[in-house]
C-alpha positions in Angstrom: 89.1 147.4 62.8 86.1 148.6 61.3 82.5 146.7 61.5 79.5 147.1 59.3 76.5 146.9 60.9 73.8 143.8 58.9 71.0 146.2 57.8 72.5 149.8 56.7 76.0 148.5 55.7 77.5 151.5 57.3 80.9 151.6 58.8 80.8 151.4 62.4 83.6 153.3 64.3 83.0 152.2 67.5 86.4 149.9 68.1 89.0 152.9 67.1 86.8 155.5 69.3 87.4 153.1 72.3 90.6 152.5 71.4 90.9 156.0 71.6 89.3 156.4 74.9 92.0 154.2 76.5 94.9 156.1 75.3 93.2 159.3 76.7 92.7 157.2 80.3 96.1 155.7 79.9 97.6 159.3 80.2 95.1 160.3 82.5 95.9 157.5 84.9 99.2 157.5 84.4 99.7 161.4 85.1 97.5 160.7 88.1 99.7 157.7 89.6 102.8 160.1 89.8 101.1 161.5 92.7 98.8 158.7 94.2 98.2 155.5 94.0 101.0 154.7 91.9 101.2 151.2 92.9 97.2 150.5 91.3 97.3 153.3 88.7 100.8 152.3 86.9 100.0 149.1 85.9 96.3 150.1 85.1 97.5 152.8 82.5 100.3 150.5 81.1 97.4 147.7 80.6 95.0 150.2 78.7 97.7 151.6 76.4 98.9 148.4 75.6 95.0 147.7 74.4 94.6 150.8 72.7 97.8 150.4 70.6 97.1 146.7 69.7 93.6 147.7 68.3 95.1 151.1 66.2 94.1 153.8 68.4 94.7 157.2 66.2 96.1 158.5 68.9 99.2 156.7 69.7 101.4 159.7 71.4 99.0 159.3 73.7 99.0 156.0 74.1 102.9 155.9 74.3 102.9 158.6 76.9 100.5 157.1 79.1 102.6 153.6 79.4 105.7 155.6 79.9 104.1 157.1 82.6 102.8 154.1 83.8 106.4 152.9 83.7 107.5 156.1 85.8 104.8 155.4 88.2 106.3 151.9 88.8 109.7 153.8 88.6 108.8 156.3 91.6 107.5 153.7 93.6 110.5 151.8 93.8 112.2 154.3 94.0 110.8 155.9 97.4 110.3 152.3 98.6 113.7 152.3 98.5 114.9 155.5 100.1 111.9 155.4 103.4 112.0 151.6 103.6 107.8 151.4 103.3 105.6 150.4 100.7 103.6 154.1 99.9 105.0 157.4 99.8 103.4 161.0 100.3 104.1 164.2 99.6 
Protein backbone atom coordinates (compact mmCIF):
# COMPACT_ATOMS: atom_id res chain seq x y z
CA UNK A 1 0.00 0.00 0.00
CA UNK A 2 1.57 3.07 -1.02
CA UNK A 3 0.36 6.85 -0.14
CA UNK A 4 1.19 10.03 -1.79
CA UNK A 5 1.57 12.72 0.34
CA UNK A 6 -1.06 16.16 -0.95
CA UNK A 7 1.73 18.73 -1.74
CA UNK A 8 4.94 16.83 -3.34
CA UNK A 9 3.06 13.79 -4.86
CA UNK A 10 5.81 11.61 -3.75
CA UNK A 11 5.34 8.08 -2.90
CA UNK A 12 5.36 7.50 0.70
CA UNK A 13 6.79 4.14 1.97
CA UNK A 14 5.96 4.37 5.29
CA UNK A 15 3.12 1.35 5.54
CA UNK A 16 5.59 -1.50 3.86
CA UNK A 17 8.59 -0.17 6.17
CA UNK A 18 6.28 -0.91 9.24
CA UNK A 19 5.13 -3.76 7.88
CA UNK A 20 8.55 -4.72 7.66
CA UNK A 21 9.30 -3.82 11.15
CA UNK A 22 6.79 -6.34 12.51
CA UNK A 23 8.07 -9.23 10.67
CA UNK A 24 11.63 -8.37 12.13
CA UNK A 25 9.77 -8.22 15.88
CA UNK A 26 7.68 -11.21 15.00
CA UNK A 27 11.02 -13.26 14.82
CA UNK A 28 12.52 -11.39 17.40
CA UNK A 29 9.71 -12.12 19.84
CA UNK A 30 9.08 -15.27 18.75
CA UNK A 31 12.91 -16.55 19.06
CA UNK A 32 12.74 -14.82 22.41
CA UNK A 33 9.46 -16.76 23.81
CA UNK A 34 11.23 -20.19 23.26
CA UNK A 35 13.10 -19.22 26.35
CA UNK A 36 10.81 -16.78 28.36
CA UNK A 37 7.73 -15.64 28.56
CA UNK A 38 6.39 -17.91 26.01
CA UNK A 39 2.92 -17.64 27.30
CA UNK A 40 2.83 -13.45 26.44
CA UNK A 41 5.53 -13.52 23.63
CA UNK A 42 3.78 -16.43 21.41
CA UNK A 43 0.77 -14.91 20.71
CA UNK A 44 2.39 -11.33 20.48
CA UNK A 45 4.71 -12.55 17.54
CA UNK A 46 1.85 -14.58 15.89
CA UNK A 47 -0.37 -11.21 16.04
CA UNK A 48 2.44 -9.03 14.46
CA UNK A 49 3.20 -11.39 11.63
CA UNK A 50 -0.21 -11.86 10.85
CA UNK A 51 -0.28 -7.78 10.42
CA UNK A 52 2.77 -7.65 8.59
CA UNK A 53 1.75 -10.26 6.02
CA UNK A 54 -1.81 -8.86 5.51
CA UNK A 55 -0.22 -5.32 4.69
CA UNK A 56 2.66 -6.97 2.04
CA UNK A 57 5.62 -6.87 4.22
CA UNK A 58 8.77 -7.63 1.70
CA UNK A 59 9.95 -9.64 4.03
CA UNK A 60 7.67 -12.57 4.42
CA UNK A 61 10.28 -15.45 5.47
CA UNK A 62 10.39 -13.41 8.13
CA UNK A 63 7.19 -12.98 8.84
CA UNK A 64 6.39 -16.81 8.40
CA UNK A 65 9.15 -17.70 10.67
CA UNK A 66 8.28 -15.48 13.35
CA UNK A 67 4.42 -16.99 13.56
CA UNK A 68 5.92 -20.46 13.37
CA UNK A 69 7.76 -19.62 16.26
CA UNK A 70 5.11 -18.10 17.85
CA UNK A 71 3.25 -21.36 17.23
CA UNK A 72 6.29 -23.30 18.84
CA UNK A 73 6.23 -21.07 21.74
CA UNK A 74 2.58 -22.04 22.36
CA UNK A 75 3.84 -25.64 21.42
CA UNK A 76 6.53 -25.68 24.30
CA UNK A 77 4.33 -24.36 26.66
CA UNK A 78 1.95 -26.94 26.59
CA UNK A 79 4.12 -29.04 26.29
CA UNK A 80 6.07 -28.60 29.69
CA UNK A 81 2.73 -27.68 31.22
CA UNK A 82 2.04 -30.98 30.60
CA UNK A 83 5.09 -32.94 31.75
CA UNK A 84 5.71 -30.67 35.44
CA UNK A 85 1.96 -30.13 35.98
CA UNK A 86 2.43 -26.01 36.37
CA UNK A 87 1.72 -23.16 34.23
CA UNK A 88 5.69 -21.70 33.50
CA UNK A 89 8.66 -23.60 32.98
CA UNK A 90 12.56 -22.82 33.48
CA UNK A 91 15.48 -23.79 32.38
Amino acid sequence: MHLTAPATGQIEAKPRRDADGMAVASFILGLLGLLVLNLFLGPVAIVLAGVSLWRGTTRRGRACLGMALGVADLVVLFATMQFTDTVSWSL
